[in-house]
PLY file of the C-alpha trace (Angstrom):
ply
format ascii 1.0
element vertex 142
property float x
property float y
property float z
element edge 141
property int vertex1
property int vertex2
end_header
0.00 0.00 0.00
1.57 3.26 -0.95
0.92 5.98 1.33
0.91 9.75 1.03
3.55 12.30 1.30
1.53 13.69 4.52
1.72 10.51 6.07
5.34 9.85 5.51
6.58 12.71 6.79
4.04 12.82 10.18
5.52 9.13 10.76
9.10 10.41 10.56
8.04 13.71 12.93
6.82 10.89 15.17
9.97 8.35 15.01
11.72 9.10 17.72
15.57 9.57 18.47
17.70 6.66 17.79
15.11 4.99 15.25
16.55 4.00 12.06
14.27 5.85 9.86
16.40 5.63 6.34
14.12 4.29 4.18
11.40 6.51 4.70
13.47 9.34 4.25
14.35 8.17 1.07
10.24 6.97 0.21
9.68 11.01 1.09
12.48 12.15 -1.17
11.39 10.34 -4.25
8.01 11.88 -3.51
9.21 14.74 -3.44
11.40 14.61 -6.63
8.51 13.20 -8.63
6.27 16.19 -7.75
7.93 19.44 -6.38
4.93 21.25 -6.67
2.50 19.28 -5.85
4.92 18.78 -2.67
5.39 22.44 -1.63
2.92 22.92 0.90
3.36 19.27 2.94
7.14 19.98 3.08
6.61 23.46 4.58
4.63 22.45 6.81
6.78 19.09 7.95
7.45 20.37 11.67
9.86 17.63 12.36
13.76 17.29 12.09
14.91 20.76 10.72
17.89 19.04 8.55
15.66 17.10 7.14
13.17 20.21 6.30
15.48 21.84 5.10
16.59 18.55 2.12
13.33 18.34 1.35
12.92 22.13 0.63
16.33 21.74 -1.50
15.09 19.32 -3.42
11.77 21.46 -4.27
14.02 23.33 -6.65
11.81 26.50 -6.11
13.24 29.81 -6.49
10.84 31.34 -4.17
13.12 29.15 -1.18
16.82 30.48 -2.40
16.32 32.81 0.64
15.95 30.18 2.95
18.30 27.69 1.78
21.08 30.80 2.16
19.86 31.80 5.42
20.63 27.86 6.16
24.27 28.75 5.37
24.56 30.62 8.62
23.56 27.38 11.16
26.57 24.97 11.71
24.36 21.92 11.64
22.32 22.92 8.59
24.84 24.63 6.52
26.11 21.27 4.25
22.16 20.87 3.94
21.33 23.94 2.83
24.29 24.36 0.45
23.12 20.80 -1.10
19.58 22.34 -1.67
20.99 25.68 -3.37
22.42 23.43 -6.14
19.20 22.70 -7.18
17.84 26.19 -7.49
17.96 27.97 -11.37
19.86 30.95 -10.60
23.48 29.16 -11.61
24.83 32.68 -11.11
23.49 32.91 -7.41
24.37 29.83 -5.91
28.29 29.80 -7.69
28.92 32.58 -5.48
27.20 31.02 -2.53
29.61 27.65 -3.23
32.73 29.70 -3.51
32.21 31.58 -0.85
32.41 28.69 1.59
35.72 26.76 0.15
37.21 27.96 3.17
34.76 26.51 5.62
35.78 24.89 8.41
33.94 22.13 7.64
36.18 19.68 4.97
32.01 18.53 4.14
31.31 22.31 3.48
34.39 22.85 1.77
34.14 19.62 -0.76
30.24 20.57 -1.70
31.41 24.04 -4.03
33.34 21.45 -6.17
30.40 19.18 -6.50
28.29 21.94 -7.18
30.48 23.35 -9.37
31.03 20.19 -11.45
27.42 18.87 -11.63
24.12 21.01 -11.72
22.18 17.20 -11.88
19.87 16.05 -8.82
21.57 13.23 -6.76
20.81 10.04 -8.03
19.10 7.57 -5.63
21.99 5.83 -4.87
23.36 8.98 -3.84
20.39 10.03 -2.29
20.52 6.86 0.12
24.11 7.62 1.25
23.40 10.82 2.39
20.05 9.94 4.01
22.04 7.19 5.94
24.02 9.73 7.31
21.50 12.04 8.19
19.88 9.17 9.92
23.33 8.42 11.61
23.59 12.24 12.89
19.74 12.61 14.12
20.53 9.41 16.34
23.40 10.95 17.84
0 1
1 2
2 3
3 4
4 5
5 6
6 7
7 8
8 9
9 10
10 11
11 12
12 13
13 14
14 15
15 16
16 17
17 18
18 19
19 20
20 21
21 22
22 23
23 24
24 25
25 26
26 27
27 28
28 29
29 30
30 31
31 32
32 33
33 34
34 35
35 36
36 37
37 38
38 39
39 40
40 41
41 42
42 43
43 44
44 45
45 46
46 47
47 48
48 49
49 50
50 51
51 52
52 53
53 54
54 55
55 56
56 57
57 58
58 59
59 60
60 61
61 62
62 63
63 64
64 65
65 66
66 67
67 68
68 69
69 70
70 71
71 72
72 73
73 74
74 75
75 76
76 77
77 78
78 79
79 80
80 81
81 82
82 83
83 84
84 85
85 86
86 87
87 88
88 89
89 90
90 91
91 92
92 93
93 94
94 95
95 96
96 97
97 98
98 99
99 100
100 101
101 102
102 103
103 104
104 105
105 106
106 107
107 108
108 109
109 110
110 111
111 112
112 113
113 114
114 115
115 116
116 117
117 118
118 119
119 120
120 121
121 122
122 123
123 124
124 125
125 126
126 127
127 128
128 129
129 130
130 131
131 132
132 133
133 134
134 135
135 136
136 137
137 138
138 139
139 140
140 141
């Protein structure tokens, strides 16, 4: 039985610490991927893990969220996030200053995402996409 966007993302606000909650992350990505749009308003209103929030707003690719992907930038925990998102807005200009800007972070994460960025401009495959959801898993259970 496939279930809704809505009720993925109210079962992973209601997983709690320590759960191992990987593969619906990834079932709410694809969702998500399939139908930005359509996915705006349940990801805005997803009141759970703010990383997480944040990936899914990324991967809306909507220009009207550039602002709040960069004002990610500024939080230590959300700033690899956020930069991940910005390579999925349009404005190529916009977010190659954004990724140069922080090859000096302190972060060596923060630091290797400009190059990615700069190489690639294509969404993360889902291979990719379950690597990276493992490890936000692995850092919300910490």
């Amino acid at each position: 039985m496939s279930h809704t966007l809505e009720e993925l993302l109210r079962s992973l606000a209601a997983a709690g610490r320590g759960v191992d909650v990987s593969s619906l992350v990834d079932d709410i990505e694809a969702l998500v991927e399939d139908d930005p749009a359509g996915s705006r308003t349940a990801v805005w209103s997803f009141t759970g893990d703010e990383v997480i929030r944040l990936r899914l707003v990324g991967f809306l690719g909507d220009p009207r969220d550039a602002d709040v992907l960069a004002a990610g930038l500024a939080g230590p925990q959300l700033r690899r996030t956020a930069l991940e998102g910005l390579t999925n807005q349009p404005d190529v200009e916009r977010v190659d200053a954004v990724a140069r800007s922080l090859l000096d972070d302190a972060d060596p994460m923060v630091r290797s995402r400009p190059l990615d960025a700069d190489q690639s401009r294509l969404r993360i495959t889902s291979a990719q996409r379950h690597v990276r959801t493992s490890n936000l898993c692995r850092q919300r259970a910490g």
